[in-house]
N, CA and C atoms of all chains as a GROMACS GRO file, in nm:
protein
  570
    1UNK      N    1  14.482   8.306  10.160
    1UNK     CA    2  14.498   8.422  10.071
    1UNK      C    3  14.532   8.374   9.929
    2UNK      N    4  14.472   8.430   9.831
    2UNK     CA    5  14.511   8.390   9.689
    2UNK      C    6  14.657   8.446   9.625
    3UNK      N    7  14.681   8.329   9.595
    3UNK     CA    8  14.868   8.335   9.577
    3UNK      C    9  14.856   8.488   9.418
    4UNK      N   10  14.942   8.533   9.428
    4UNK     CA   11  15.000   8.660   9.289
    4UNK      C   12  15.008   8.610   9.189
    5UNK      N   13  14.968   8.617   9.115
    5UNK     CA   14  15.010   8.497   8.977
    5UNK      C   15  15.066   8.641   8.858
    6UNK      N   16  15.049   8.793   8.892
    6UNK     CA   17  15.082   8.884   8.800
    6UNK      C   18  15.157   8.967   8.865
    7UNK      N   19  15.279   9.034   8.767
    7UNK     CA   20  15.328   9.137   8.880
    7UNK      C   21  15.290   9.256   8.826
    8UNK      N   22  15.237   9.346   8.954
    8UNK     CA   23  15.194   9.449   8.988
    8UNK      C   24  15.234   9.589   8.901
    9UNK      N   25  15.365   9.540   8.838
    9UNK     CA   26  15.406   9.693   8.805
    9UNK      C   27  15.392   9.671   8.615
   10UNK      N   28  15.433   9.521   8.598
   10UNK     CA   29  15.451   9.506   8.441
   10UNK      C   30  15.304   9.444   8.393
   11UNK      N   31  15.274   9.315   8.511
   11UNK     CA   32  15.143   9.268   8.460
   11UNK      C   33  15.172   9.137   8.439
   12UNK      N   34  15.303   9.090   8.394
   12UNK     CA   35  15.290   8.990   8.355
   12UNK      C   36  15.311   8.857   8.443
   13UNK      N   37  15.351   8.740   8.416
   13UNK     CA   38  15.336   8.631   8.490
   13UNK      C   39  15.454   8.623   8.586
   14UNK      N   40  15.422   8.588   8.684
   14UNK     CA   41  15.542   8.596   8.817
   14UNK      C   42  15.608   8.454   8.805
   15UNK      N   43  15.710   8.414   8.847
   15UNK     CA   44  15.742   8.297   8.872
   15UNK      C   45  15.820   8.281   9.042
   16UNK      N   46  15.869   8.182   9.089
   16UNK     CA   47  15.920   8.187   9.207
   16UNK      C   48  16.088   8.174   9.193
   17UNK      N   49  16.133   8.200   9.298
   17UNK     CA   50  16.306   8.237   9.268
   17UNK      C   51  16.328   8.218   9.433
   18UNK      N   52  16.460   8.161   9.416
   18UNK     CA   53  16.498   8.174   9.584
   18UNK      C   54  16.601   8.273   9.571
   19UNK      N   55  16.552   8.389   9.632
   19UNK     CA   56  16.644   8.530   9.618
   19UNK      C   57  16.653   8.577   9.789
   20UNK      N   58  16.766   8.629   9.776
   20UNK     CA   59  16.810   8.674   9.950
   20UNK      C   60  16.729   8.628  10.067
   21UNK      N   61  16.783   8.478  10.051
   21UNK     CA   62  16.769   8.389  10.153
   21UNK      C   63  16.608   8.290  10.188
   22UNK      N   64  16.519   8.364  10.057
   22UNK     CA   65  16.427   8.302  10.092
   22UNK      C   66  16.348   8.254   9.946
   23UNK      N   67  16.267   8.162   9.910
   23UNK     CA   68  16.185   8.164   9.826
   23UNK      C   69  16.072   8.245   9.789
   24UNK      N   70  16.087   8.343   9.684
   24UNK     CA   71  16.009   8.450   9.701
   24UNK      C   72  15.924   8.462   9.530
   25UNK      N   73  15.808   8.526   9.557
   25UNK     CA   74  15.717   8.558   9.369
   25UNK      C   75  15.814   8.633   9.273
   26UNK      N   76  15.861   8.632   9.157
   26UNK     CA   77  15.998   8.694   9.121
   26UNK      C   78  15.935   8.762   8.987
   27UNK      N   79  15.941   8.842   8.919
   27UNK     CA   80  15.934   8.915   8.811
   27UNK      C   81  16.048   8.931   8.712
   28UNK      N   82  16.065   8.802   8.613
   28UNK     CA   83  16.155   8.789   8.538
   28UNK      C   84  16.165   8.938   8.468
   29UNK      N   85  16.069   9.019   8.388
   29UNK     CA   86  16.024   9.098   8.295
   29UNK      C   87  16.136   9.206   8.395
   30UNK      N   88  16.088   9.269   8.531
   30UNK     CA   89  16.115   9.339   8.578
   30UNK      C   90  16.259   9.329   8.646
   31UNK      N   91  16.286   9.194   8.640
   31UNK     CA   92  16.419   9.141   8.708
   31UNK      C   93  16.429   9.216   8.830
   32UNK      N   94  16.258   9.201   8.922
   32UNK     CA   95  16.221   9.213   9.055
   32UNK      C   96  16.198   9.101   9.131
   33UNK      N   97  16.232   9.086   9.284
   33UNK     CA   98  16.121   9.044   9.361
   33UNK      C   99  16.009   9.124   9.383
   34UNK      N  100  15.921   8.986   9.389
   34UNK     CA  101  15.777   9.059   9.510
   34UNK      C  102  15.786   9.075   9.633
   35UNK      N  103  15.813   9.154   9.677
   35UNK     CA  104  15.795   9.145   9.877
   35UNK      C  105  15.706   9.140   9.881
   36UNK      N  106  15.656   9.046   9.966
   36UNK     CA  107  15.478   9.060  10.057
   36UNK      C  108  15.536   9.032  10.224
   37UNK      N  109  15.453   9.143  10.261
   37UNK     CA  110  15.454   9.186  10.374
   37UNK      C  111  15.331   9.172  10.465
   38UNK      N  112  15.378   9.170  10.601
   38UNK     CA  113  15.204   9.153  10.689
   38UNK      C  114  15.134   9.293  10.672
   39UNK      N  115  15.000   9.264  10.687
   39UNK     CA  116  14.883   9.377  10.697
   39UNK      C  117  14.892   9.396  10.764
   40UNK      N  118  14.887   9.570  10.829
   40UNK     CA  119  14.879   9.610  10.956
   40UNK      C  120  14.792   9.658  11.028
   41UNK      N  121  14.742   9.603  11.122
   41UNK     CA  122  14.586   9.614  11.209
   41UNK      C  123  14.656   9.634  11.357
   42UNK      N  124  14.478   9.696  11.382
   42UNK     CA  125  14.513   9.703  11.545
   42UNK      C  126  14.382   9.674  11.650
   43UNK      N  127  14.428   9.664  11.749
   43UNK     CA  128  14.300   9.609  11.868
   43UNK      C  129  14.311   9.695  11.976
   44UNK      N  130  14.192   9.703  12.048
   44UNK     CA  131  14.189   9.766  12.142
   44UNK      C  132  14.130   9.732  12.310
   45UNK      N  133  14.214   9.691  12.385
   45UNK     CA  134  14.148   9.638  12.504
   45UNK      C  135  14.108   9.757  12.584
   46UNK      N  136  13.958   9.791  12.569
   46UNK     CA  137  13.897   9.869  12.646
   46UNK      C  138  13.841   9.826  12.778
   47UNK      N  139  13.859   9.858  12.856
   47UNK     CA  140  13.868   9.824  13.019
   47UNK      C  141  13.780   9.956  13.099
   48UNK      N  142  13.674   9.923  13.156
   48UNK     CA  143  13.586   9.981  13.244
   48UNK      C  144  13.622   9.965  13.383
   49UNK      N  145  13.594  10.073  13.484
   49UNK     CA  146  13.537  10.090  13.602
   49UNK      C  147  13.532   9.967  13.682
   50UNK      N  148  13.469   9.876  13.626
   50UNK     CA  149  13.370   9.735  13.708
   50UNK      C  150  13.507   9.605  13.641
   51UNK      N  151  13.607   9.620  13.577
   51UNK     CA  152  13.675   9.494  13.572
   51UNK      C  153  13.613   9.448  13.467
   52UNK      N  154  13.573   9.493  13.355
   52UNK     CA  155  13.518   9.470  13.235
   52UNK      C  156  13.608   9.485  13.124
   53UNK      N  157  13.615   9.399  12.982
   53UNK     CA  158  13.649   9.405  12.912
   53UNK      C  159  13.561   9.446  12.776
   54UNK      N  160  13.560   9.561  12.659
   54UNK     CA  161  13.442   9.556  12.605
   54UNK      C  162  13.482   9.476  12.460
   55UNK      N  163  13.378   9.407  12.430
   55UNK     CA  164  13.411   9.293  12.328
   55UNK      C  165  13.324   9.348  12.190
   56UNK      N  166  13.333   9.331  12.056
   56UNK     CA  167  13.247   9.347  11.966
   56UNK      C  168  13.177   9.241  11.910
   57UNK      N  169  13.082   9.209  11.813
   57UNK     CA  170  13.001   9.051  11.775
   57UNK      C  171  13.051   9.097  11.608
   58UNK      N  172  13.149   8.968  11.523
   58UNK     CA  173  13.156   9.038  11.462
   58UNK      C  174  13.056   8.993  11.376
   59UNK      N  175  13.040   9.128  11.284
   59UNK     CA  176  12.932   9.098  11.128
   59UNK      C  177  12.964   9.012  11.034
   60UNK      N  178  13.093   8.999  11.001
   60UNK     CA  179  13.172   9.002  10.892
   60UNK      C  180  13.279   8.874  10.923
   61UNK      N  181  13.242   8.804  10.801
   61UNK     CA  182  13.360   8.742  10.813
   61UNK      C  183  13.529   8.758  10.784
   62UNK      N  184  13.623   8.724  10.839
   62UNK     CA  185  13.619   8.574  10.933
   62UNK      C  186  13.569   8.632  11.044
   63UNK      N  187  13.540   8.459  11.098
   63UNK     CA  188  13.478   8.443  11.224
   63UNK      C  189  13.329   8.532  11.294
   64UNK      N  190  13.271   8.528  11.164
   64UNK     CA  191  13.131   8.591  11.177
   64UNK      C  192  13.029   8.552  11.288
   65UNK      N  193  13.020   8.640  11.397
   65UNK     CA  194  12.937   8.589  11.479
   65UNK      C  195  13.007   8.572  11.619
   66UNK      N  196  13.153   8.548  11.622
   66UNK     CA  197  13.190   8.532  11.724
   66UNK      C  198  13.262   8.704  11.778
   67UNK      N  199  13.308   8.682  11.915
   67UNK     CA  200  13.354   8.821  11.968
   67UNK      C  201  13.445   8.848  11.975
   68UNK      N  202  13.531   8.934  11.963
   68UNK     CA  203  13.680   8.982  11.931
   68UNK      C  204  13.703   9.143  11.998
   69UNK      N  205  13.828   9.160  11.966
   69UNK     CA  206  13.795   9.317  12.069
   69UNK      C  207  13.790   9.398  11.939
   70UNK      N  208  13.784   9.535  11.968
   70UNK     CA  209  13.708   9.644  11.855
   70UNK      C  210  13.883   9.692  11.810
   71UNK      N  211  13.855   9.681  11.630
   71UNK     CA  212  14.006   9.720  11.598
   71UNK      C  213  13.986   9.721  11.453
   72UNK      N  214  14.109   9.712  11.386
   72UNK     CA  215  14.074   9.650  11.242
   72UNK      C  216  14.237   9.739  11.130
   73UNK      N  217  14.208   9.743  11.040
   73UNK     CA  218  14.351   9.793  10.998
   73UNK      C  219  14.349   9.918  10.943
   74UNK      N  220  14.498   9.921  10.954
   74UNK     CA  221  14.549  10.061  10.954
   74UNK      C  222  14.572  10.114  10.746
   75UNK      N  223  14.528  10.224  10.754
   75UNK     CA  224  14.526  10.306  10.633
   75UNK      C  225  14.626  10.373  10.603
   76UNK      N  226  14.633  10.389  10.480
   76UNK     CA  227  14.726  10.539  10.384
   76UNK      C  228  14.770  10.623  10.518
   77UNK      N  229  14.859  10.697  10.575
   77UNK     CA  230  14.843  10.831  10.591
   77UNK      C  231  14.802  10.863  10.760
   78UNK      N  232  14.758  10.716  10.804
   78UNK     CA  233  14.677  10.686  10.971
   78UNK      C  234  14.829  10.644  11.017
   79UNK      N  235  14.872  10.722  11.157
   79UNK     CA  236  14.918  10.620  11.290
   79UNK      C  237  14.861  10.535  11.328
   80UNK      N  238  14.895  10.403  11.353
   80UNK     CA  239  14.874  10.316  11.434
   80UNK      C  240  14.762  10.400  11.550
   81UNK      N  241  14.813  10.476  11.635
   81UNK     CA  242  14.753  10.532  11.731
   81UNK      C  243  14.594  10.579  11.649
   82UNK      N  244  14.598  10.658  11.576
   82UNK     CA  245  14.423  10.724  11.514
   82UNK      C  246  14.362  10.583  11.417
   83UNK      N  247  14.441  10.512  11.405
   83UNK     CA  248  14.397  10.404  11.312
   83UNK      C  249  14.278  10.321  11.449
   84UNK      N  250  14.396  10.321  11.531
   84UNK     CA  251  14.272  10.264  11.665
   84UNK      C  252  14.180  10.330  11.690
   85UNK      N  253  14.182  10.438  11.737
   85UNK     CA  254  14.062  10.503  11.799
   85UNK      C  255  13.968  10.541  11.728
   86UNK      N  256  13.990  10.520  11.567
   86UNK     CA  257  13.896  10.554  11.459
   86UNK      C  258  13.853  10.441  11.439
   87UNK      N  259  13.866  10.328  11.457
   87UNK     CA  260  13.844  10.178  11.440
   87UNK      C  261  13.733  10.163  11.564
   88UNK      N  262  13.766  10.186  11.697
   88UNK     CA  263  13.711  10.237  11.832
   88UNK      C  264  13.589  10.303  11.799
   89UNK      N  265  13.607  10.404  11.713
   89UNK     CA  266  13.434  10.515  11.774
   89UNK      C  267  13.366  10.434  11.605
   90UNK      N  268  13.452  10.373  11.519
   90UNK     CA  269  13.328  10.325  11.410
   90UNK      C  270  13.292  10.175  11.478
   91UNK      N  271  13.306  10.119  11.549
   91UNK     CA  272  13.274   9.984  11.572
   91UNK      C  273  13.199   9.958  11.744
   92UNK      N  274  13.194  10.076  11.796
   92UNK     CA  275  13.094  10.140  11.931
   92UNK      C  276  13.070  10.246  11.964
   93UNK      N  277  13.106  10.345  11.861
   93UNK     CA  278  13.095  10.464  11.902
   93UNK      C  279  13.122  10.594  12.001
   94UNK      N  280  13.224  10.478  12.077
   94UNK     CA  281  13.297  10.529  12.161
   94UNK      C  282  13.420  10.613  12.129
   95UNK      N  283  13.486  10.703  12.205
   95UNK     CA  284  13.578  10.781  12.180
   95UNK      C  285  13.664  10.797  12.302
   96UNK      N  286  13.760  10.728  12.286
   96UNK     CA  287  13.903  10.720  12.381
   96UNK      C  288  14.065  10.767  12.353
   97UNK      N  289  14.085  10.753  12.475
   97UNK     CA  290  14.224  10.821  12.486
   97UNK      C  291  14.345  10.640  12.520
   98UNK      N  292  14.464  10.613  12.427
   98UNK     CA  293  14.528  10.517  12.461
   98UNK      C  294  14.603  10.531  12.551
   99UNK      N  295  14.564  10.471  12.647
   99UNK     CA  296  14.669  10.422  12.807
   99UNK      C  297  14.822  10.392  12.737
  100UNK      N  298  14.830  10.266  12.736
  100UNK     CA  299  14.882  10.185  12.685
  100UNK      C  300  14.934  10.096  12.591
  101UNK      N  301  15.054  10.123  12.510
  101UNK     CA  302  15.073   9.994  12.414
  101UNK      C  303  15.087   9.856  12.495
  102UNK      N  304  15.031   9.807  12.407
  102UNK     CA  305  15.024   9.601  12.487
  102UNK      C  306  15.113   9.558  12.450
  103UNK      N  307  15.131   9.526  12.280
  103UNK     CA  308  15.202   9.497  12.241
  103UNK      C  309  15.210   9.502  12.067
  104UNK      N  310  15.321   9.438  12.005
  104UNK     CA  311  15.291   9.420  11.846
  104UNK      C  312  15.321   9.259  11.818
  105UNK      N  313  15.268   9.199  11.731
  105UNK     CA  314  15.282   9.078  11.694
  105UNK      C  315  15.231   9.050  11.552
  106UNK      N  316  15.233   8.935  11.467
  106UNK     CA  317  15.205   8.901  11.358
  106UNK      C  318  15.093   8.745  11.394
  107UNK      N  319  15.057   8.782  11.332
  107UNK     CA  320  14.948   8.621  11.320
  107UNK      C  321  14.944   8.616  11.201
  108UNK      N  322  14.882   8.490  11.172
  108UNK     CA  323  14.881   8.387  11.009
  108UNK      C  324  14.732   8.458  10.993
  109UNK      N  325  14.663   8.465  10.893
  109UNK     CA  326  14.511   8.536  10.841
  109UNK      C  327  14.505   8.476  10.728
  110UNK      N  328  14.375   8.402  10.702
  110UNK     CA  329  14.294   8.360  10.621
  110UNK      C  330  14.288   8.424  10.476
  111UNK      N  331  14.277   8.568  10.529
  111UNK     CA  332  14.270   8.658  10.414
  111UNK      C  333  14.367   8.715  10.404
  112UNK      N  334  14.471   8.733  10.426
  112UNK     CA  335  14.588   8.810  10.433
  112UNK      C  336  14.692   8.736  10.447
  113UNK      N  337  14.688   8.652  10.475
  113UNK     CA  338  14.808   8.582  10.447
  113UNK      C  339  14.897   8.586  10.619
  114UNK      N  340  14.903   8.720  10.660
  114UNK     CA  341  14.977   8.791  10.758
  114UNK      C  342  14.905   8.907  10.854
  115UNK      N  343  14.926   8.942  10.952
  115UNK     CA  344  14.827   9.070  10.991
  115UNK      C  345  14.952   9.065  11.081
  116UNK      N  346  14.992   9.194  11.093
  116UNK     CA  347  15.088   9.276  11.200
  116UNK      C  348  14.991   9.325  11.326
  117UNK      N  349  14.979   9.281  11.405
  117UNK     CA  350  14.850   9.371  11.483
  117UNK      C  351  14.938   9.409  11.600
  118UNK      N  352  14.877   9.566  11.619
  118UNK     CA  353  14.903   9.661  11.738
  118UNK      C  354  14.802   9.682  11.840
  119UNK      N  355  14.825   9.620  11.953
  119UNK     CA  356  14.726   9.614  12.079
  119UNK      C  357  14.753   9.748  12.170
  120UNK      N  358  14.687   9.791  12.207
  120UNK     CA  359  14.648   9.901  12.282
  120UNK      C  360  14.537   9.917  12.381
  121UNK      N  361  14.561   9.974  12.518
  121UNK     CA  362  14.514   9.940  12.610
  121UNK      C  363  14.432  10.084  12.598
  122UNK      N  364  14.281  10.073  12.673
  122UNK     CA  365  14.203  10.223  12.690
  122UNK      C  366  14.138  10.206  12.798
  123UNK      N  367  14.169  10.310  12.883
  123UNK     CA  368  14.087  10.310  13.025
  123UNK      C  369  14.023  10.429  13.013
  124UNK      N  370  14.067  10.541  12.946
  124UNK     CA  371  13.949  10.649  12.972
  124UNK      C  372  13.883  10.652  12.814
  125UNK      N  373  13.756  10.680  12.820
  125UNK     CA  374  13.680  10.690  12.718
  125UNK      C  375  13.521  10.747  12.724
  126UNK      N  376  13.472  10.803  12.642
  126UNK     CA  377  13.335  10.860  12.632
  126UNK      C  378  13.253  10.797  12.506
  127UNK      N  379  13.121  10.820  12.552
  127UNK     CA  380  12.992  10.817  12.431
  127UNK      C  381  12.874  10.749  12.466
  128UNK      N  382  12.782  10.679  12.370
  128UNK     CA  383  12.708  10.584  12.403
  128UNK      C  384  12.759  10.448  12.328
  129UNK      N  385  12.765  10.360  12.427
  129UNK     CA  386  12.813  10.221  12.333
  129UNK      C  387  12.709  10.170  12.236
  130UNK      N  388  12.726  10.180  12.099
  130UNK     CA  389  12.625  10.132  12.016
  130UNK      C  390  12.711  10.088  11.858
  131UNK      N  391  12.728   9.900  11.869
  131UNK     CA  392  12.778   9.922  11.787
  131UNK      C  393  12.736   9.959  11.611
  132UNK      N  394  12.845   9.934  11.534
  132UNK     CA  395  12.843   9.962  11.384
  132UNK      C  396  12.964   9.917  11.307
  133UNK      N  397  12.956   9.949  11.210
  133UNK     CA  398  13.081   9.909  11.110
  133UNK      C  399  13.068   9.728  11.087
  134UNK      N  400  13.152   9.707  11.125
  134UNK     CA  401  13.197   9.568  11.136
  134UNK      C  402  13.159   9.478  11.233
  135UNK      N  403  13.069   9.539  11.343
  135UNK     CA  404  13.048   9.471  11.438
  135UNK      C  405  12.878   9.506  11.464
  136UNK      N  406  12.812   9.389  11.481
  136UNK     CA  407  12.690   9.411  11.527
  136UNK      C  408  12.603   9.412  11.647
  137UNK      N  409  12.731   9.373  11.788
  137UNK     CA  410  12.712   9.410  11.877
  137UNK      C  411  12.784   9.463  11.905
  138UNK      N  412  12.798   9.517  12.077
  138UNK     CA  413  12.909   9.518  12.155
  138UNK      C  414  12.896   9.554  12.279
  139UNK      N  415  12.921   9.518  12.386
  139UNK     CA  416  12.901   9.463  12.505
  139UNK      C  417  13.026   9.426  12.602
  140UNK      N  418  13.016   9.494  12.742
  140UNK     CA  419  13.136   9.468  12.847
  140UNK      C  420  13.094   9.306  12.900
  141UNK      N  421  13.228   9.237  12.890
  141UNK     CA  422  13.232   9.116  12.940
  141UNK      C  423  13.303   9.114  13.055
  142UNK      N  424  13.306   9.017  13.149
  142UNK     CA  425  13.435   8.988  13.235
  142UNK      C  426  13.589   8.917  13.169
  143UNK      N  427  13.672   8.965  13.228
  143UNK     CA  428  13.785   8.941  13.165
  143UNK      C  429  13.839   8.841  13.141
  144UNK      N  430  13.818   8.739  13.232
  144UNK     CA  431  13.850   8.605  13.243
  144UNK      C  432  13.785   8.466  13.159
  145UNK      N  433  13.802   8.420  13.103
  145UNK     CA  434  13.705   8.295  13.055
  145UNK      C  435  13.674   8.225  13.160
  146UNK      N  436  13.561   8.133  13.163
  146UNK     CA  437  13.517   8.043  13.262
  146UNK      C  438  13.648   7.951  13.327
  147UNK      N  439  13.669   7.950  13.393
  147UNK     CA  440  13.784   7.865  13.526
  147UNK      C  441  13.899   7.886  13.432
  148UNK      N  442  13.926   7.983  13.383
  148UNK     CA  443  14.079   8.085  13.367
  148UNK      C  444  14.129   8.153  13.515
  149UNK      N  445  14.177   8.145  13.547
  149UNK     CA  446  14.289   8.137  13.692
  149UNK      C  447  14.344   8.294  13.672
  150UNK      N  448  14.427   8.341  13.569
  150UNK     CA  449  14.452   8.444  13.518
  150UNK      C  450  14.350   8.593  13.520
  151UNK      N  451  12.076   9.759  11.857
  151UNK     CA  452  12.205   9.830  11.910
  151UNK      C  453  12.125   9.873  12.041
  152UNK      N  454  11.996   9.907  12.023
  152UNK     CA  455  12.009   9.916  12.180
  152UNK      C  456  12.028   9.802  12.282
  153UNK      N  457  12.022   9.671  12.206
  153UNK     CA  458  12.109   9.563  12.298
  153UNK      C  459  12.194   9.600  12.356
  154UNK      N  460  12.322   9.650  12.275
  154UNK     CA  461  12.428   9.687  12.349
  154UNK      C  462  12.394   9.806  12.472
  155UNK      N  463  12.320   9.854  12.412
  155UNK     CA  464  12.325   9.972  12.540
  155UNK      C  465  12.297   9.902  12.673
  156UNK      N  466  12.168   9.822  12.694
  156UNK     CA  467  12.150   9.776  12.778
  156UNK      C  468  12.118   9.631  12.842
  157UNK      N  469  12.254   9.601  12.724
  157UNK     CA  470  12.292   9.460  12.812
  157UNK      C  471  12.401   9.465  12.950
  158UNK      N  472  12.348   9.328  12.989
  158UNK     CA  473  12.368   9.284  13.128
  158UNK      C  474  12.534   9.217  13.133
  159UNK      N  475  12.566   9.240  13.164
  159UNK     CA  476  12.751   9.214  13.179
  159UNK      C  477  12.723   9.050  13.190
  160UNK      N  478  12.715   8.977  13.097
  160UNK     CA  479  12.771   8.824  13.121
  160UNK      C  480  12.846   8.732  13.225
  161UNK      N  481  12.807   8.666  13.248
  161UNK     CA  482  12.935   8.593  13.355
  161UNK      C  483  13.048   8.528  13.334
  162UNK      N  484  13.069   8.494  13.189
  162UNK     CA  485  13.211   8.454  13.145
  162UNK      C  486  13.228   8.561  12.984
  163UNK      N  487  13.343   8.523  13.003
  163UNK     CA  488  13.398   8.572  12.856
  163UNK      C  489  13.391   8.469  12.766
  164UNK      N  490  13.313   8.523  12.595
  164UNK     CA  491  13.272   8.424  12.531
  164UNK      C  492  13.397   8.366  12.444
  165UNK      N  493  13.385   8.288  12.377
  165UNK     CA  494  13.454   8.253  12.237
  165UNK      C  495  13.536   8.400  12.219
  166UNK      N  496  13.663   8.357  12.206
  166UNK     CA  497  13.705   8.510  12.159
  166UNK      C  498  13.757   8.468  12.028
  167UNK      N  499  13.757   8.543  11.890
  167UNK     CA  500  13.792   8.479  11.759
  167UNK      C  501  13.903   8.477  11.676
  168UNK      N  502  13.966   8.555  11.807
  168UNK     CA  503  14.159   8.570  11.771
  168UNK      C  504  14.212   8.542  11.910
  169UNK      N  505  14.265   8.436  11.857
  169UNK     CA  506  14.389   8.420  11.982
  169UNK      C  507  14.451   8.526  12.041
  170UNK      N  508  14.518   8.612  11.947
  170UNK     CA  509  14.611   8.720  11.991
  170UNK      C  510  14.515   8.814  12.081
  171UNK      N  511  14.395   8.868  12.049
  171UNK     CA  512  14.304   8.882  12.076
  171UNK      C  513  14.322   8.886  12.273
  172UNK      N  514  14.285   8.699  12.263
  172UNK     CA  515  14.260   8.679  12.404
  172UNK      C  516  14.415   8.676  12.452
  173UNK      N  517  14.500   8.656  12.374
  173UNK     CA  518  14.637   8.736  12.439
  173UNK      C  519  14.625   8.846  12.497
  174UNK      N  520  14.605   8.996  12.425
  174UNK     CA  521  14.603   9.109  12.487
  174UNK      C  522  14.474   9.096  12.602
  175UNK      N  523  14.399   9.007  12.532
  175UNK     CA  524  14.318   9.071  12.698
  175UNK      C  525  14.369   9.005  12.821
  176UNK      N  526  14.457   8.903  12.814
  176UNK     CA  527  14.505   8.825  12.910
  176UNK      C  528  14.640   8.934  12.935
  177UNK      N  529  14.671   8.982  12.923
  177UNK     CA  530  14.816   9.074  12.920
  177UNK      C  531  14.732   9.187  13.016
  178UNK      N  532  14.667   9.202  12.985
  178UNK     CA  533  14.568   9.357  13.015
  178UNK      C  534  14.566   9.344  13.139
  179UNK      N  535  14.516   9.207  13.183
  179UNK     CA  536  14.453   9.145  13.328
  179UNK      C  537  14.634   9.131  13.410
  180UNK      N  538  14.687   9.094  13.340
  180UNK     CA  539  14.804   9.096  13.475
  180UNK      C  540  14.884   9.272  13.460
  181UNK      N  541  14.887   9.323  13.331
  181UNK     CA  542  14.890   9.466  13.428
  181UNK      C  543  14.822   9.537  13.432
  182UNK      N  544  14.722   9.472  13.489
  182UNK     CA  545  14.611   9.554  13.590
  182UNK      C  546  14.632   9.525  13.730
  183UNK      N  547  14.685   9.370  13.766
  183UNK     CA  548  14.687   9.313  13.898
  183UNK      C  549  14.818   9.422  13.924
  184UNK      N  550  14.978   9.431  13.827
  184UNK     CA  551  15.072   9.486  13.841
  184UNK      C  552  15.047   9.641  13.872
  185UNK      N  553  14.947   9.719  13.849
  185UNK     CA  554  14.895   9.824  13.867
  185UNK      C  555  14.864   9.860  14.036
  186UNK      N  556  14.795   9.779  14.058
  186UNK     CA  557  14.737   9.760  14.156
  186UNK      C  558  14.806   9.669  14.279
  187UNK      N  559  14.882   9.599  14.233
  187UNK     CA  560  15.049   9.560  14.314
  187UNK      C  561  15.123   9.695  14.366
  188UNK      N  562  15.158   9.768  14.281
  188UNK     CA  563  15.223   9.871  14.240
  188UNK      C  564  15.171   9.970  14.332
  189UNK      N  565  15.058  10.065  14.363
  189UNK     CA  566  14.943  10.104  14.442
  189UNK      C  567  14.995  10.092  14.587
  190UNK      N  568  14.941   9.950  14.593
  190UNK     CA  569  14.932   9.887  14.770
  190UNK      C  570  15.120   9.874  14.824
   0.00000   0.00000   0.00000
């Protein structure tokens, strides 16, 4: 992720400061810190009938080309909860109801620096699977990787 | 896209491109077994 070199509210040049406990982007002008915080995204493990997991191909980089589950981040004004299922029917067209929270966690991101992601489990759901958005396929896999035990 | 419609369920799970990713789907799979523990 490309480091802040301006702050946001005055414009002008940031410098670094070790302020409440951590080394942080500091705004002399404003006699602010910068907080940066993780992005908040979410995923969705959609689960079929047959012991299937449904996976998307993504378009877009990162990791263009490879498969990931259908998700992406959360907006202005969206729950976590509609942030998924709107993420869900633009990326297969599907339209589900959430079972389950999985879980929440943070990972390191390329582009972000941070991603907060909210996993969510879906067993009931409708439509035709066809993907879009961000993904140019999408397709039920088996759950397991090759000689995964789990 | 009509690939997707009528593709054939694979025999392994591919490359997945987030770890966390194949976390939740690995989470998914044991409570599903716990589901189904749970059941019987």
């Amino acid at each position: 992720m490309q480091k802040k070199l301006f702050c946001p509210y005055c414009g002008l040049r940031l410098s670094e400061k070790f302020y409440e406990n951590r080394k942080r982007l500091f705004c002399s002008h404003c006699n602010d810190p910068i907080y940066e915080n993780p992005v908040p995204a979410t995923c969705l493990v959609v689960t079929d009938g047959k012991g299937r997991v449904l996976l998307v191909q993504r378009s877009v980089d990162p990791k263009k080309g490879l498969w990931c589950l259908p998700g992406g981040f959360i907006e202005l004004g969206e729950s976590p909860e509609s942030a998924a299922l709107r993420e869900l029917y633009e990326e297969t067209g599907l339209t589900g109801q959430i079972h389950k929270l999985l879980g929440v966690m943070t990972n390191p991101s390329q582009l972000y620096d941070s991603v907060l992601l909210v996993g969510y489990w879906i067993k009931m759901y409708s439509g035709n699977l066809i993907a879009g958005d961000d993904a140019c396929d999408a397709a039920y896999f088996p759950r397991r990787p090759a000689g995964d035990r789990l | 896209m009509m690939l997707a419609m009528l593709r054939i369920s694979p025999d392994d799970l591919p490359e997945i491109a987030f770890e966390s990713h194949l976390k939740f789907i690995r989470d998914t799979q044991q409570l599903l077994l716990d589901e189904i523990n749970f059941i019987m």
